[in-house]
C-alpha positions in Angstrom: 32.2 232.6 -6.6 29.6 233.7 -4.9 26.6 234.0 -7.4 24.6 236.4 -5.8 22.8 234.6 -2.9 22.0 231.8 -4.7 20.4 233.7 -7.7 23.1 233.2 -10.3 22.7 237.2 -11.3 26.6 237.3 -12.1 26.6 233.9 -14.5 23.6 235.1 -16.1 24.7 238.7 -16.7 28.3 236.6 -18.2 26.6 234.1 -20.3 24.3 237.4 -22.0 27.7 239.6 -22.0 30.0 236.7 -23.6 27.4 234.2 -25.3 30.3 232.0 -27.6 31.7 231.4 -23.9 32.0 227.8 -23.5 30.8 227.3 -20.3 30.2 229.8 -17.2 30.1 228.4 -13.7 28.7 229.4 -10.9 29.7 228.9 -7.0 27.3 229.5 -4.4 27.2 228.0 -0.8 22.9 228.0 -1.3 21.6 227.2 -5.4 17.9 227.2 -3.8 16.5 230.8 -5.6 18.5 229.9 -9.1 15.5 230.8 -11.5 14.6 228.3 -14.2 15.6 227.9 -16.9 19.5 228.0 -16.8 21.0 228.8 -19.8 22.9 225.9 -21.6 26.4 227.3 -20.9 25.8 228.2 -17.2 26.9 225.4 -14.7 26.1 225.9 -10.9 27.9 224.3 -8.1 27.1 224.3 -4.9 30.5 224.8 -2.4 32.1 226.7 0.2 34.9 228.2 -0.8 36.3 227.9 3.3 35.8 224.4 2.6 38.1 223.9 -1.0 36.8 224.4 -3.9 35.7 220.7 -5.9 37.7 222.2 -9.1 40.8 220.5 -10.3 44.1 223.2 -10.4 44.0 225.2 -13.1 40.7 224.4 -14.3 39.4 228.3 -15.0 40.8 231.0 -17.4 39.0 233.7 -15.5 37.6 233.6 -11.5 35.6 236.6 -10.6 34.7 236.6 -6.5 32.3 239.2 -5.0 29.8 240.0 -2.2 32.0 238.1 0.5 33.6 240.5 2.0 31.4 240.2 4.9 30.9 236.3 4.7 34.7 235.7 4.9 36.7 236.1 8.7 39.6 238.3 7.9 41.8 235.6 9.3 40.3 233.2 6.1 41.1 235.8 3.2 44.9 234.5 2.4 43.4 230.9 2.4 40.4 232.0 0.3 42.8 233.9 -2.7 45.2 230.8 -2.6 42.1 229.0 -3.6 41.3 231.3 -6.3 45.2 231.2 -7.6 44.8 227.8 -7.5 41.7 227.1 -9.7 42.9 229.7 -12.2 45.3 228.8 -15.0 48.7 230.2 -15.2 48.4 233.6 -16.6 44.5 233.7 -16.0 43.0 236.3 -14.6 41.3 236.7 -10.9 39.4 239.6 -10.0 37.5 239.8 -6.4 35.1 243.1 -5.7 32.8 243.8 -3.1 30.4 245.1 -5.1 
């Protein structure tokens, strides 16, 4: 979640860190300065996480959230982790930074 403003720095750096990854994908609420090409096993998605995320439950071994500390109201952020919880696969990991 949240991609880097749209320029997919975060699924790029995963898809060079973890290259046998089956797929990486990327969430961004703008997908306009994604450079070209995308690498085969980076998705992008454009969604709003303040909106629902259009992912099935338990779809993702691993959600990584960062940069929206400022984008999110305070009064959003329990609403925002359920949504993380509920993408992520029972005993998957979630980890949300601001940095």
């Amino acid at each position: 979640m949240g991609t880097g403003t749209g320029t997919g720095i975060w699924a790029f750096e995963m898809h060079a860190l973890f290259p046998h990854a089956l797929i990486v994908v990327g969430v961004d609420v703008s997908l306009q300065s994604l450079p070209q090409p995308v690498p085969p096993t980076c998705v992008f998605v454009r969604a709003n996480v303040l909106e629902g995320l259009p992912f099935p439950d338990g779809q993702f071994t691993s959600t990584h959230q960062r940069l929206l500390v400022a984008a999110i109201p305070a009064q959003a952020w329990p609403g925002v982790v359920r949504e993380l919880v509920r993408v992520t696969r029972p005993g998957g990991g979630i980890m949300s930074t601001r940095l």
